[in-house]
C-alpha angles and dihedrals in degrees: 000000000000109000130183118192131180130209158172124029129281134253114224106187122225094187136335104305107011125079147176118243146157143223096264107127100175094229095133098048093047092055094042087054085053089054095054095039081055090061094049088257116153102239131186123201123207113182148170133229115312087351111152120267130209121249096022123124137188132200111209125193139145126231095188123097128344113001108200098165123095087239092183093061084035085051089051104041087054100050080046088066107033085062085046093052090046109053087041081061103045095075088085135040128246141197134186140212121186119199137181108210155004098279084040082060097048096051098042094048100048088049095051096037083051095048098040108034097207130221081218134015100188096179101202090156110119094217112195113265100207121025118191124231102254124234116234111254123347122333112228098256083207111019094170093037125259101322098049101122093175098124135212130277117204124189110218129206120205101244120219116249118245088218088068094062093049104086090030085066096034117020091183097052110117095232120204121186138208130234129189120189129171115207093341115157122225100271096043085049091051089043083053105041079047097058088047096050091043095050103037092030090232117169092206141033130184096209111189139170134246095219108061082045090063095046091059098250108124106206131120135167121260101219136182121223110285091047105264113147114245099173135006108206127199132195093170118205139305128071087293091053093097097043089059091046097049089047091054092052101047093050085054096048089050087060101039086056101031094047091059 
């Protein structure tokens, strides 16, 4: 398949040096490109500021203190994996492209989604939803000194949303969005996953909670478009909880694409 997939937050500047930004790591969609690499798939990445990319990998360790870790087997295991990984990637072929911001968003996916006319567009990206209008340079952090409590005002636009140029620039995309709740009941995530479907025309959403997300458990419902659960999908907890998850969701969308 040809599969486009979009990730990570965005970053609206307010000055020089200061943005607004959000929690999207980009962690999902970077798995769930993996996945698809894994199968021999063509993917393309696009993907905001510090977002997660597939295939990389980091080794982490402090030298500092106590070690109590036999860093030379730590060292190996990880490279062990990271050949593994690798050749179990290269099977597919990816391409990235990195953005800034909401309008960044809009222009690369519509490019890519035009060029390439995916099998699948899953838009996992949370692009910012208000960006304000920058100042030129760099505001005064204190105009009036220390003590000025005076405060900032910012003026917010509404942004467009990338989702909404998918099926312009390829009607026959299966487009699957991405909604992101905290604390919503059934009915609020179904009123939700429906306002997506209805504006950006897409025939599938994965909805999840924050707040499972910050309590460690990886699960999240596949809906249709009027926001009736057609899978609920559970990693569970634990580190392995995303893969499972990821591997769940892919299986579905397959079939989804390859069953119509």
């Amino acid at each position: 398949m040809r599969v486009v997939l979009t990730a990570g937050g965005t970053h609206e500047p307010i000055d020089d040096v200061r943005y607004l930004a959000n929690v999207a790591t980009g962690s999902l969609p970077a798995a769930l490109a993996e996945t698809f690499l894994s199968r021999g798939d063509e993917v393309h990445y696009v993907h905001g500021p510090g977002a997660a990319v597939p295939g990389e990998r980091r080794l982490s360790v402090s030298l500092l203190g106590t070690v109590s870790t036999d860093l030379d087997g730590a060292a190996r295991g990880w490279l062990d994996e990271a050949i593994a990984s690798r050749d179990r990637l290269a099977a597919g072929r990816l391409y990235l492209h990195p953005i800034r911001t909401a309008a960044d968003a809009a222009r690369a996916l519509g490019a890519v989604v035009g060029a390439v006319q995916p099998d699948l567009a899953a838009c996992a990206m949370a692009v910012a939803d208000f960006a304000p209008r920058p100042y030129p340079g760099k505001i005064s952090s204190r105009p009036g000194g220390a003590s000025d409590d005076a405060g900032l005002d910012l003026h917010l636009d509404a942004t467009a949303k990338a989702i909404d140029v998918v099926l312009e620039a390829s009607p026959a995309t299966h487009l699957l969005g991405f909604k992101l709740v905290s604390g919503a009941s059934a009915d609020e995530r179904t009123a939700a996953v429906r306002a997506l479907a209805r504006r950006s025309g897409a025939r599938r959403v994965f909805a999840n909670d924050v707040r499972d997300y910050r309590r460690g458990h990886r699960r999240g419902w596949l809906c249709g478009p009027d926001g009736e659960v057609l899978a609920e999908l559970d990693g569970g907890d634990g580190p392995d909880a995303l893969g499972r998850l990821v591997a769940a969701l892919a299986d579905v969308l397959v079939t989804w694409v390859e069953g119509t």
